[in-house]
BAMI-617021 format. One record per atom (N, C-alpha, C): y, x negated, z negated. Coordinates in steps of 0.1 Angstrom, whole numbers, padded with zeros to 4 digits, always signed. Atoms other than C-alpha are relative to their C-alpha. Layout:
N
YXZ...
***
This chain:
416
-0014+0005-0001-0072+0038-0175+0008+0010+0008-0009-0010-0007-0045+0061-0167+0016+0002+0000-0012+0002-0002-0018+0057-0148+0016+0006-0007-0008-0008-0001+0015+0069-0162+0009+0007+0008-0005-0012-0009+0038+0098-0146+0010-0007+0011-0015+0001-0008+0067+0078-0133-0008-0013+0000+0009+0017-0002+0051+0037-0120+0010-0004+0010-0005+0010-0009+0073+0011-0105-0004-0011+0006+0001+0012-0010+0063-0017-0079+0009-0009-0002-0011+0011-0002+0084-0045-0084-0012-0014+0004+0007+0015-0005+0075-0075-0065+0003-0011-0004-0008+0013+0009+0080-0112-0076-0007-0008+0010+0008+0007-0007+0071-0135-0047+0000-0014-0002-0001+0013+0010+0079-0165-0069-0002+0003-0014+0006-0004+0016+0067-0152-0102+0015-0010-0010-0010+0001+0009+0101-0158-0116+0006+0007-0006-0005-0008+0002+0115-0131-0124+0001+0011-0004+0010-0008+0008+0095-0111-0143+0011+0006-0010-0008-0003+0009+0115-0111-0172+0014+0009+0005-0011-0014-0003+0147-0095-0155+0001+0009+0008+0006-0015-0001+0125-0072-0139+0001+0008-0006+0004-0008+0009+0112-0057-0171+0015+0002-0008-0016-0002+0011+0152-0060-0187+0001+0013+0010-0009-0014-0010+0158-0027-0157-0010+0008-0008+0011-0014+0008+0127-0007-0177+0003-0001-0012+0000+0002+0015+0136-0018-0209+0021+0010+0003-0010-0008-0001+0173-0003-0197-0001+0017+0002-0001-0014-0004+0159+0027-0182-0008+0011-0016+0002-0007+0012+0139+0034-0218+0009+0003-0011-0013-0005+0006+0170+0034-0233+0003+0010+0004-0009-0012-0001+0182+0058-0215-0008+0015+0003+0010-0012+0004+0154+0083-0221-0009+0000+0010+0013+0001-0011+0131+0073-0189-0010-0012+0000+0008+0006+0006+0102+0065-0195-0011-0008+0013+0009+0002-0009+0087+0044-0166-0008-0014+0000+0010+0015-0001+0058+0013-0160+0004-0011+0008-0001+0008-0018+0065-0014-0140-0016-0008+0004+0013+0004-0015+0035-0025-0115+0001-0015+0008-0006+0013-0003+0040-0065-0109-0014+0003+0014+0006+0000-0011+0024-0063-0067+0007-0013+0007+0001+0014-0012+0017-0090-0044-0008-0002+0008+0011-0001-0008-0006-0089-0013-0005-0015+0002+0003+0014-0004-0029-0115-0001+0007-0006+0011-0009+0006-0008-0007-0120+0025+0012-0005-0003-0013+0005+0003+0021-0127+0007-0008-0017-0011+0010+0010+0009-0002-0153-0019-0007-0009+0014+0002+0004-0006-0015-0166+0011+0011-0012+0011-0009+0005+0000+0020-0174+0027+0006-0004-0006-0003+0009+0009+0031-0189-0003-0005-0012-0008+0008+0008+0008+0002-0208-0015-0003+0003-0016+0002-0006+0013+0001-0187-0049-0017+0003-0002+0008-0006+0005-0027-0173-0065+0001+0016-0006-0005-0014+0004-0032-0137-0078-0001+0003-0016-0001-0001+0017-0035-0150-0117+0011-0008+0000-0021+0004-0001+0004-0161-0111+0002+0012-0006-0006-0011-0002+0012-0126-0108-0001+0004-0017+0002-0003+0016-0008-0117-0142+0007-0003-0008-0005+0011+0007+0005-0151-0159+0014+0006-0007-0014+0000+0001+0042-0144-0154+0003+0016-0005-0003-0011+0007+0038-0105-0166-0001+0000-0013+0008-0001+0011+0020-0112-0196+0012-0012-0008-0013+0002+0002+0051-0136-0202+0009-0001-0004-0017-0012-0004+0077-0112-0197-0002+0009-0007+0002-0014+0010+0063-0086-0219-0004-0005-0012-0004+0008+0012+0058-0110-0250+0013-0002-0001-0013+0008+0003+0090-0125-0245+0014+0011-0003-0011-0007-0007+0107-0095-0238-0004+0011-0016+0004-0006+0004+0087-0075-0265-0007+0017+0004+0001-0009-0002+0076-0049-0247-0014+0008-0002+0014-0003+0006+0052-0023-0259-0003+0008+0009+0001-0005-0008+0047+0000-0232-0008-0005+0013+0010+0006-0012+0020+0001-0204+0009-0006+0014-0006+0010-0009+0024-0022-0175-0009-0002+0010+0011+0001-0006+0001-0032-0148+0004-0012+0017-0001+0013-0009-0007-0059-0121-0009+0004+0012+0000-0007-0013-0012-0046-0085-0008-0009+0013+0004+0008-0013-0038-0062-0059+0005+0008+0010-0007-0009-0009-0015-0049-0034-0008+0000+0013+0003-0004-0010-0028-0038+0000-0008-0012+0005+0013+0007-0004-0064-0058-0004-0010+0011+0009+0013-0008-0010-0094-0047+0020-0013-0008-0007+0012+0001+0004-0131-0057+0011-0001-0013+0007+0000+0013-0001-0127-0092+0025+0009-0007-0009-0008+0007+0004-0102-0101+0007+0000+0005-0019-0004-0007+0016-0103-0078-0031-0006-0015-0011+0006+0011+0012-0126-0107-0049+0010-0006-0007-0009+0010+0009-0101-0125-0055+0010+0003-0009-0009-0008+0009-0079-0102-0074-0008+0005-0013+0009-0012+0010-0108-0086-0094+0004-0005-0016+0000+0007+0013-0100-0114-0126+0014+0003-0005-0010-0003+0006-0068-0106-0129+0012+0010+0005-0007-0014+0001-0057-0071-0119-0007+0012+0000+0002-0009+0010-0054-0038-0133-0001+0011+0013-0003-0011-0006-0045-0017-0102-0002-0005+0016+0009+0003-0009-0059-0015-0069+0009+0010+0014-0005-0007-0013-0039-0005-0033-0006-0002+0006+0009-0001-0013-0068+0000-0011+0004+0002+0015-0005-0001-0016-0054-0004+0027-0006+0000+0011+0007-0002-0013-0071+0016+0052+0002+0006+0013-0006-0003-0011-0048+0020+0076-0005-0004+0013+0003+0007-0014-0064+0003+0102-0016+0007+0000+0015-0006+0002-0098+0023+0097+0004+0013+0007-0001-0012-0006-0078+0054+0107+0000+0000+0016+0006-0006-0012-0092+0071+0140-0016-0011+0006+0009+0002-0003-0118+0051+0141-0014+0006+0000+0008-0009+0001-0152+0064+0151-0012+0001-0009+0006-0001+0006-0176+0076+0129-0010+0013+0007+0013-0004-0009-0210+0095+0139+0008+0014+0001-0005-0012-0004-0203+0129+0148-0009+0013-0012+0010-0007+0009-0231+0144+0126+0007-0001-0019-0010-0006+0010-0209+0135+0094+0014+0006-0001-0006-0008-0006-0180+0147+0107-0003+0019+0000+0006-0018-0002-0198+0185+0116-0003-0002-0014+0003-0003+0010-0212+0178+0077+0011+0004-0005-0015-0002+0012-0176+0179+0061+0005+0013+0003-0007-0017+0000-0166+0209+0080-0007+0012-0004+0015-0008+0003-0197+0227+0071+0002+0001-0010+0002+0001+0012-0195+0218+0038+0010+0007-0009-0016-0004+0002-0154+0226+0037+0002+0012+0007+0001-0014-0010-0157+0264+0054+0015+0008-0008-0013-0005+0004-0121+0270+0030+0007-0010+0004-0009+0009-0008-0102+0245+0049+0004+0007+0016-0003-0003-0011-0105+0266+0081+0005+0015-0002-0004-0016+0006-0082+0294+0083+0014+0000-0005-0014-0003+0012-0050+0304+0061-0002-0007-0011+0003+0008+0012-0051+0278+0034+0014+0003-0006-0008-0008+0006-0027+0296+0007+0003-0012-0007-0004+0012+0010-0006+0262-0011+0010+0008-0007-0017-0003+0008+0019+0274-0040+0012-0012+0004-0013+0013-0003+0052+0256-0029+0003+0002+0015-0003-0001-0013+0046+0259+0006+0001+0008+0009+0000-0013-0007+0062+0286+0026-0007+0005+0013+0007-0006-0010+0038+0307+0047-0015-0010-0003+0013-0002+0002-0001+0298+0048+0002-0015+0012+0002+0006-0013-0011+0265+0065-0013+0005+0011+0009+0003-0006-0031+0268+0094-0011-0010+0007+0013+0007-0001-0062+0254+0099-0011+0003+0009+0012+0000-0006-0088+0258+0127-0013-0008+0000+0014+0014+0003-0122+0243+0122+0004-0010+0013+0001+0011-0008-0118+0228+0156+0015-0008-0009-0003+0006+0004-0090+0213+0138+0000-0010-0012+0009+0010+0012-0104+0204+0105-0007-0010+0005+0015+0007-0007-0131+0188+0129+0005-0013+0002-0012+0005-0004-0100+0170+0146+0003-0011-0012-0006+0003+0012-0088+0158+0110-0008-0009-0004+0013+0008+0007-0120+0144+0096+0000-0008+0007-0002+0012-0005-0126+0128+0125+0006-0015+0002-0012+0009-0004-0094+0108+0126-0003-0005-0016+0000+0002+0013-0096+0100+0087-0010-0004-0005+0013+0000+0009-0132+0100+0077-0004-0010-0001+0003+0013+0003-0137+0067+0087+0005-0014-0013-0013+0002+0004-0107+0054+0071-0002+0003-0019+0003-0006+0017-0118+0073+0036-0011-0008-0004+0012+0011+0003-0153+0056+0036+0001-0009+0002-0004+0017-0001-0140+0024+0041+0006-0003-0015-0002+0000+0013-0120+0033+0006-0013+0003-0008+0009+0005+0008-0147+0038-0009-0016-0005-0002+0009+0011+0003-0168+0012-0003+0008-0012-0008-0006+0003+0010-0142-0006-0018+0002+0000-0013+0000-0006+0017-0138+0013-0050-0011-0003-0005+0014+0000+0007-0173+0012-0054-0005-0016-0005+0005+0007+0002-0174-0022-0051+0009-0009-0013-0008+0004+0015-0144-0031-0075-0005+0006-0012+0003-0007+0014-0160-0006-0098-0016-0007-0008+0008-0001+0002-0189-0024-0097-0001-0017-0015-0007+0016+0009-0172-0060-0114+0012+0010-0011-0007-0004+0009-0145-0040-0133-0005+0007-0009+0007-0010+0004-0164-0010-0143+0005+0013+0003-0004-0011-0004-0156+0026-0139+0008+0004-0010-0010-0003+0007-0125+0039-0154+0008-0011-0006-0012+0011+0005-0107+0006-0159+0007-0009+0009-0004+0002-0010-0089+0001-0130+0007+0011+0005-0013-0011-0008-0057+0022-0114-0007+0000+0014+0006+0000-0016-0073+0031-0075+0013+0005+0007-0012-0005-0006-0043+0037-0050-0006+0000+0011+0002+0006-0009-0052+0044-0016+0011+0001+0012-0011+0005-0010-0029+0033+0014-0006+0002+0015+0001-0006-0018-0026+0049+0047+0015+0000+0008-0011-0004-0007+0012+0042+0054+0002-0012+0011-0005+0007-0012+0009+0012+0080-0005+0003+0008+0007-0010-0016-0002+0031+0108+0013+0007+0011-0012-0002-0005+0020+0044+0135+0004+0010+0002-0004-0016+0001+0018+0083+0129+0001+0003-0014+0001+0001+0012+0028+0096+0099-0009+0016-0002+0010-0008+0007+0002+0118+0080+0006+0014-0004-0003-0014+0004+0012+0158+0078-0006+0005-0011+0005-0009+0008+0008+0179+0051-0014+0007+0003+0019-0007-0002-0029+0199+0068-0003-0017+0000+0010+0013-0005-0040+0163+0072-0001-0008-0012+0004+0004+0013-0032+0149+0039-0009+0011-0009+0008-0011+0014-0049+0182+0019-0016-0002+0008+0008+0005-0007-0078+0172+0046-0006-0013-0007+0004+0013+0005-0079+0134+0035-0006+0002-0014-0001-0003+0009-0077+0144+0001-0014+0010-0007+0014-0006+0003-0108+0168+0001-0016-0008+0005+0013+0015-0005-0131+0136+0023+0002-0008-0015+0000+0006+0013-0115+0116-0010-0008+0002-0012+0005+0000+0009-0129+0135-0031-0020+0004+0000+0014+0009-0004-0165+0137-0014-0002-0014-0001+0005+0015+0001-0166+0101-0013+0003+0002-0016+0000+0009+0012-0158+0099-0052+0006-0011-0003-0006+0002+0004-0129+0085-0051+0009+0000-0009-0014-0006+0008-0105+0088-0080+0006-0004-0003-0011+0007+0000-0077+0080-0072+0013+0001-0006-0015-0008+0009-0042+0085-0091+0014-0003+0008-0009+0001-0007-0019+0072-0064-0006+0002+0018+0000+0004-0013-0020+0076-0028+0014+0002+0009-0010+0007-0004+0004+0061-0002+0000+0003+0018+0005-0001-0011+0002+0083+0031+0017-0011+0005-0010+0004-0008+0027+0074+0058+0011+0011+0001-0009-0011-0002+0061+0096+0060+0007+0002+0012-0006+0000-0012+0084+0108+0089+0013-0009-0006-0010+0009-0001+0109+0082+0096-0001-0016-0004+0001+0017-0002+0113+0043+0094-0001-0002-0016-0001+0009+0011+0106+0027+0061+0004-0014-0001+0001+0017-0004+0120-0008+0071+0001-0009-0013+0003+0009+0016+0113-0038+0045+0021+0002-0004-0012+0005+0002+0147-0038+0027+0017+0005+0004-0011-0011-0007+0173-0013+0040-0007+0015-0002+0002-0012+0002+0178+0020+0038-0007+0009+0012+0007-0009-0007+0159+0049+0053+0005+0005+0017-0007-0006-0017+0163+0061+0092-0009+0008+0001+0004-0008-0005+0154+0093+0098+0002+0014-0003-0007-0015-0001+0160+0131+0093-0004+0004-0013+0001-0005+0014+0167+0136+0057-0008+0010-0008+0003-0013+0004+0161+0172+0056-0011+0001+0005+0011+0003+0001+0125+0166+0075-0005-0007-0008+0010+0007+0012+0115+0143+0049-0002+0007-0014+0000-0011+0012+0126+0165+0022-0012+0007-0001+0010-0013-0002+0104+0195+0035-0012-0009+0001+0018+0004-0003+0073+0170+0043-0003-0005-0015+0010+0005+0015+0074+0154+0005-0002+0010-0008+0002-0013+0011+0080+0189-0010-0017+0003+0001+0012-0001-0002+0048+0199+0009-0007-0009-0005+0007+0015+0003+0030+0167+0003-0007+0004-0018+0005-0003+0018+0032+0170-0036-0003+0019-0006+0006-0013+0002+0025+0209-0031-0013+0002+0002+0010+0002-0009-0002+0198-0012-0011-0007-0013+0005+0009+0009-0014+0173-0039-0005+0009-0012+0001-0005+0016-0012+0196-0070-0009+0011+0001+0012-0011-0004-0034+0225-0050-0014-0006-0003+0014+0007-0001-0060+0198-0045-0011-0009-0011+0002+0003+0013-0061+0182-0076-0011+0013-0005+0005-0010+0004-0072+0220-0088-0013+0003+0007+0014-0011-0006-0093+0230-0059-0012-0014+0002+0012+0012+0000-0114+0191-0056-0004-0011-0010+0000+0007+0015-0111+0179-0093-0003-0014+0004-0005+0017-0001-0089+0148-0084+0005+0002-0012-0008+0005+0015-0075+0129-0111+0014+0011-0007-0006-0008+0003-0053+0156-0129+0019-0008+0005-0009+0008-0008-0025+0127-0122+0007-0005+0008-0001+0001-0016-0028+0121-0086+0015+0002+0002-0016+0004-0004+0007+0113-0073+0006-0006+0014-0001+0003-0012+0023+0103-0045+0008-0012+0000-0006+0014+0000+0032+0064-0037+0006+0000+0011-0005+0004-0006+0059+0054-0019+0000-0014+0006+0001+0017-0001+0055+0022+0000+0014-0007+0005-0014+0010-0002+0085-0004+0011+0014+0018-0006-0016-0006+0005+0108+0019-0009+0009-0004-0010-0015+0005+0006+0132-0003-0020+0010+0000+0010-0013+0001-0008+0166+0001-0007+0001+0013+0005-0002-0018-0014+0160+0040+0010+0011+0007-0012-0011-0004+0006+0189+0049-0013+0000+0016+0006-0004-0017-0005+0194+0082+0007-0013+0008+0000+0014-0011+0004+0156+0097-0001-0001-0003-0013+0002+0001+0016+0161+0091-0041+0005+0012-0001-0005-0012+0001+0181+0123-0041-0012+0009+0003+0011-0010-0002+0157+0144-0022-0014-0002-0006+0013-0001+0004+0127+0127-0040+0005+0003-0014-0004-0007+0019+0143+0136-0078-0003+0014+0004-0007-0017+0001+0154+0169-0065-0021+0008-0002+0011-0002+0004+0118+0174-0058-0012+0002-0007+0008+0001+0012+0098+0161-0086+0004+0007-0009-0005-0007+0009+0118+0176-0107-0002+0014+0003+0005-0017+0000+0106+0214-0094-0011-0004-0001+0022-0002-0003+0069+0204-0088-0002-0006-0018+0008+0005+0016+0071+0186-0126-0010-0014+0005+0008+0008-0004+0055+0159-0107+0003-0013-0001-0006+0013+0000+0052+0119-0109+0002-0006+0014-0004+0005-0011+0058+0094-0086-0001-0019+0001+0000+0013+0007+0049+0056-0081+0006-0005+0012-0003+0003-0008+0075+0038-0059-0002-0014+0002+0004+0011+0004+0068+0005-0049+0009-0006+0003-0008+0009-0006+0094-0022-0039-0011-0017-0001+0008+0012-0004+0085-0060-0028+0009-0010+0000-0010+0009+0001+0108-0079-0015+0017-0003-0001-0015+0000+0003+0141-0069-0029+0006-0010-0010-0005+0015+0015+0139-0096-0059+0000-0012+0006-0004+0012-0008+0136-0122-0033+0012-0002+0004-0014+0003-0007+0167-0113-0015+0013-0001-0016-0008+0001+0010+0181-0110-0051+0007-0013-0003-0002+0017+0000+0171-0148-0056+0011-0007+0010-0013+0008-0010+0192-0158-0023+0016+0003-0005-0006-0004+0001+0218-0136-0034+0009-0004-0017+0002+0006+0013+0216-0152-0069+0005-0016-0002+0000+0014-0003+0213-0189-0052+0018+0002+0006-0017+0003-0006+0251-0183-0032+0007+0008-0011-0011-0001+0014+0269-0168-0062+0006-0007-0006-0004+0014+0009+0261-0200-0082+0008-0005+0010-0007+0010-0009+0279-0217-0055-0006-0015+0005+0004+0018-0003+0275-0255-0046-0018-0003+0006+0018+0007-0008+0239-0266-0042-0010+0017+0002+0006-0014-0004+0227-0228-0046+0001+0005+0010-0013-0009-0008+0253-0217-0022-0008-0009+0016+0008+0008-0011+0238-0247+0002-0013+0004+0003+0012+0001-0002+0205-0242-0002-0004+0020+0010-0001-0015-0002+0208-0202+0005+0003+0000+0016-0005+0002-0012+0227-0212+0036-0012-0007+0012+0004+0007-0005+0202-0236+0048-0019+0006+0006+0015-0008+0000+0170-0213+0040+0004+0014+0016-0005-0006-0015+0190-0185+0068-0001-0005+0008-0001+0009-0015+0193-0215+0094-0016+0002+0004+0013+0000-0005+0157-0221+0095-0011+0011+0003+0002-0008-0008+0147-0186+0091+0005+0006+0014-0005+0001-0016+0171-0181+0124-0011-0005+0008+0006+0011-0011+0146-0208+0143-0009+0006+0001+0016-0005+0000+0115-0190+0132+0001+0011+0000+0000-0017+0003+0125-0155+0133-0012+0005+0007+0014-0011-0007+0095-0143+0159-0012-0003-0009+0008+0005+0010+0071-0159+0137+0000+0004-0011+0005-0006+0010+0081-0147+0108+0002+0013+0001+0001-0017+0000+0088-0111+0120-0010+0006+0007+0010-0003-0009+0057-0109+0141-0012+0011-0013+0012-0009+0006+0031-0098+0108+0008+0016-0004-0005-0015-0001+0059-0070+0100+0011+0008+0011+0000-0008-0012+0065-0057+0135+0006+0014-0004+0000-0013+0002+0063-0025+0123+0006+0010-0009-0014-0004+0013+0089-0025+0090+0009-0006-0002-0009+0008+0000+0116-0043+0101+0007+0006+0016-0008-0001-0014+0144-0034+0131+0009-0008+0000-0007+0009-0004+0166-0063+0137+0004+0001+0012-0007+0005-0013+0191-0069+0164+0001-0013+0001+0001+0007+0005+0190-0097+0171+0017-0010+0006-0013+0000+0000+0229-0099+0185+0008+0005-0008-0009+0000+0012+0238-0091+0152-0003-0008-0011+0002+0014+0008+0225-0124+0135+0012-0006+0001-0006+0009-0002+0252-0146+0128-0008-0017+0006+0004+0010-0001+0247-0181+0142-0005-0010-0013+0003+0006+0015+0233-0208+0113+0013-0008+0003-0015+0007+0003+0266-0230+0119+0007+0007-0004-0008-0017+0008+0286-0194+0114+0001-0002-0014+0003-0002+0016+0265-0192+0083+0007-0013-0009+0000+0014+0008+0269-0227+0073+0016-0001-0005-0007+0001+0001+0307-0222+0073+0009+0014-0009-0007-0015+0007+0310-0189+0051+0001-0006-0020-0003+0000+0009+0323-0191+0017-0015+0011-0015+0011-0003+0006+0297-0178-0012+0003+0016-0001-0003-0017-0001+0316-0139-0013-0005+0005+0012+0005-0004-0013+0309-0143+0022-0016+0008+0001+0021+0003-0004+0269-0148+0022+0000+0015-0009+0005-0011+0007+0266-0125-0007+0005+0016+0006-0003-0015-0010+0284-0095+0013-0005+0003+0013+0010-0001-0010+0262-0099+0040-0014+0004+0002+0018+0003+0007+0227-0101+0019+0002+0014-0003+0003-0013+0011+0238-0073-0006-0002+0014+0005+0001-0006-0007+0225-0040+0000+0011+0008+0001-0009-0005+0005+0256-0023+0000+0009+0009+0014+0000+0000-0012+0258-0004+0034+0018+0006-0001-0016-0008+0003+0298+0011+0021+0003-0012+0009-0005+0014-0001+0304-0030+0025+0005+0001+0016+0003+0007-0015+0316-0039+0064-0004-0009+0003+0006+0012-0003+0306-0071+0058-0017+0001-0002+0020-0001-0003+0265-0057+0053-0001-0004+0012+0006+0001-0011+0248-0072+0081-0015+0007-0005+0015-0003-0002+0212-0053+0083-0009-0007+0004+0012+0007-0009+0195-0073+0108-0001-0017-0012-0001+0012+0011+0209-0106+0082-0015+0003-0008+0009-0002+0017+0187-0088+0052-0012-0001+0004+0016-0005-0005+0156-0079+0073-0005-0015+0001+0005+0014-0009+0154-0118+0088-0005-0003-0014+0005+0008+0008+0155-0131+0053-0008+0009-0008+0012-0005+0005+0135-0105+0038-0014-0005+0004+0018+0006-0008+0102-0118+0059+0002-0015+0001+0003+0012+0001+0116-0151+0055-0001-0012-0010+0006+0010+0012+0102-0162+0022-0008-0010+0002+0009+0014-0003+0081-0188+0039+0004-0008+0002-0012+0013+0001+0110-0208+0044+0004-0009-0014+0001+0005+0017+0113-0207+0008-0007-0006-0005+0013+0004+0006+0078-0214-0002-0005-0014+0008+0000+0017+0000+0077-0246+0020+0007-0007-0001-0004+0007+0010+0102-0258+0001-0005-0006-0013+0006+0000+0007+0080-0258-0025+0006-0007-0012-0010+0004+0013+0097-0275-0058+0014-0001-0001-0014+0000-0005+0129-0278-0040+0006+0010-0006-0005-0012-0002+0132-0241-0042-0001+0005-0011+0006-0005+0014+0115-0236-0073+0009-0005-0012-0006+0004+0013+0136-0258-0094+0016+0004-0002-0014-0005-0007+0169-0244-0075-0001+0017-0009+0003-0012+0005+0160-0211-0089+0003-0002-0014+0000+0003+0011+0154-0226-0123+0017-0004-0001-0010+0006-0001+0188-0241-0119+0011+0010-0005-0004-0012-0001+0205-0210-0111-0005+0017-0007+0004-0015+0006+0186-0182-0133+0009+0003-0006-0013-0012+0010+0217-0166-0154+0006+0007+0016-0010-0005-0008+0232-0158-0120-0013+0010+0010+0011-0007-0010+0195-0145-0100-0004+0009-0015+0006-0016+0010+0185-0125-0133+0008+0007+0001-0009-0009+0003+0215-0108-0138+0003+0011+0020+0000-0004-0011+0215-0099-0100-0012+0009+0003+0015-0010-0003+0174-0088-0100+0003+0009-0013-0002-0012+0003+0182-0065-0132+0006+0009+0009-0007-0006-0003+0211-0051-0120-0001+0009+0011+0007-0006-0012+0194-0044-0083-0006+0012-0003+0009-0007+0002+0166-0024-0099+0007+0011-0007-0013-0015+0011+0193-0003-0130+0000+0005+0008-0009-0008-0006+0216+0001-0108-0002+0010+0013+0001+0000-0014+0207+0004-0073-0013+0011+0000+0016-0003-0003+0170+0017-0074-0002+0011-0012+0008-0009+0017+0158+0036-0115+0015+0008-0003-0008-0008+0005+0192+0049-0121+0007+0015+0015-0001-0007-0010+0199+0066-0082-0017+0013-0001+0016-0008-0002+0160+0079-0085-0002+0009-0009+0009-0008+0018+0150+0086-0124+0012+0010-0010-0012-0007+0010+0188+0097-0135+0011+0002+0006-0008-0006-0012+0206+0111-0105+0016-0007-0004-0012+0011+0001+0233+0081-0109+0005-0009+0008
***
């Protein structure tokens, strides 16, 4: 099974929305780009909702009848570990292995001293096409590298090995994920990972280090444009050497994680792919939820209510629900409106508050982030929420296309 060049992440944390997900791919093949979309959903999110992860399947398989679509597609156990993958194995295609929490852990010292031994062109002037000047490399740093990683690598694949062992080998997309961590992964350190990857027997076609600067759920990027530039240029210069020099998947690509909404690194990631010739699998998550709210106060009246009411209660629970994403999320929290505030804003209101639209003055950021992590407010509504949806779909489709076209596949795939 093999990934296509260009792969999109779209999330569906209510398996509604499938269908005018796939209307933004079925737009973007019109217009000569040719990209997959990737229906992701973690156990954590399935867990907080009470879903299952043959929802996810159900509602693609769906959406691409109904929609007719002939083009590959794929269904994403998003950021499972080896306690948790079983439960995905029946009904997905593609595999985000998450071993971020493996990294710097320790591993004997004797494999470690094997890798560098084994790897004696890693130490030294390592010559990448793309990348100006020779990286350096000292064994004691190689040594350095492994260490921090190695663990973290064989944790992937005991994984792989063991989904490969229920799937079978070659029918299943492998992604592996190292971006929740709190350093982000350099160029010598990913061409590093990437040579332990391919000792372990890995083959992977996406991986998902960590980059410089904030990725937060649901807003745009914070951090130094022109560093990120130079680290993805490396990155995929870095990728396309290694592919050659450790016969990874000819494919191999570089996944972006929470990149929905970083509006201002779509520029510098086109500008880039487009010299390297390289793909790219971005993921987004929960931008079609905020679509939904955004969707519910449009309709007005009971939508407009319910939208309103779902902000109050995330308000009450905000630590709670921003505690599992600490780490992709910045909120002030002196820039929350009050829930009475909310309760008294007109439906142009709410929606210029939600939308991602940072030109707007009425964007609040910290607003989007709260209700971004606060789909659990949603999901113990449980039919309430679900049939409110149903209620209002002409006004939450036309909002989740339009997100993805406009906002996201047309800024990225068609410099628009």
């Amino acid at each position: 099974m093999e990934l296509e060049k260009f792969s999109f992440g779209v999330g569906d944390r209510f398996a509604r929305q499938a269908k005018a997900q796939l209307a933004a791919f079925e737009l973007a093949a019109k217009a000569g780009v040719e990209i997959v979309p990737v229906w992701n959903k973690s156990n954590r999110e399935h867990t907080m909702i009470g879903s299952s992860p043959d929802s996810v399947r159900a509602a693609a398989d769906v959406a691409v009848e109904a929609l007719g679509w002939a083009k590959g597609y794929y269904v994403d156990a998003d950021h499972i570990r080896l306690d948790t993958v079983d439960g995905f194995t029946a009904s997905s295609d593609f595999y985000t292995i998450d071993v971020a929490e493996y990294i710097g852990k320790a591993e004997s010292a004797e494999l470690v001293s094997a890798f560098v031994a084994a790897h004696p062109e890693l130490s030294g002037s390592v010559v990448v096409p793309g990348i100006d000047g020779a990286l350096a490399l000292s064994a004691n740093n190689v040594e350095r590298i492994a260490g921090k990683y190695i663990g973290s690598v064989r944790e992937a694949g005991r994984i792989y090995r063991h989904i490969a062992t229920v799937k079978g080998e070659g029918e299943f997309v492998t992604e592996v994920s190292m971006d929740e961590t709190d350093a982000p992964q350099t160029p010598p350190e990913l061409l590093v990972i990437l040579a332990l990857m391919s000792d372990e027997g890995i083959p992977a076609q996406t991986i998902a280090p960590k980059f410089t600067g904030r990725f937060n759920k649901g807003v745009d990027y914070v951090g130094d444009l022109a560093e990120f530039e130079k680290e993805f240029r490396d990155d995929l210069a870095v990728i396309a050497y290694a592919v050659g020099r450790y016969h990874l998947p000819k494919n191999l690509k570089l996944s972006v994680h929470s990149g929905s909404d970083k509006f201002s690194v779509y520029a510098p990631i086109r500008r880039a792919l487009a010299d390297f010739g390289a793909g790219i699998h971005l993921k987004t998550a929960g931008t079609t939820w905020l679509e939904e709210l955004i969707g519910l106060a449009e309709a007005d009246g009971e939508g407009l209510a319910l939208a309103k009411e779902i902000y109050g209660k995330a308000l009450a629970k905000r630590e709670a629900l921003c505690e599992p994403y600490a780490t992709v999320i910045d909120i002030d929290p002196t820039k929350l409106p009050s829930a009475d505030e909310v309760a008294g804003w007109s439906a142009d209101r709410y929606v210029v508050a939600v939308r991602h639209d940072p030109s707007n003055p009425g964007f609040n950021p910290s607003m989007r982030q709260l209700l971004h992590v606060g789909y659990k407010v949603a999901a113990q509504m449980g039919d309430r929420y679900l049939d409110m949806l149903d209620a209002c779909q002409e006004s939450i489709a036309k909002n989740v296309t339009e997100n993805l076209w406009v906002r996201h596949i047309q800024p990225l795939f068609l410099g628009k």
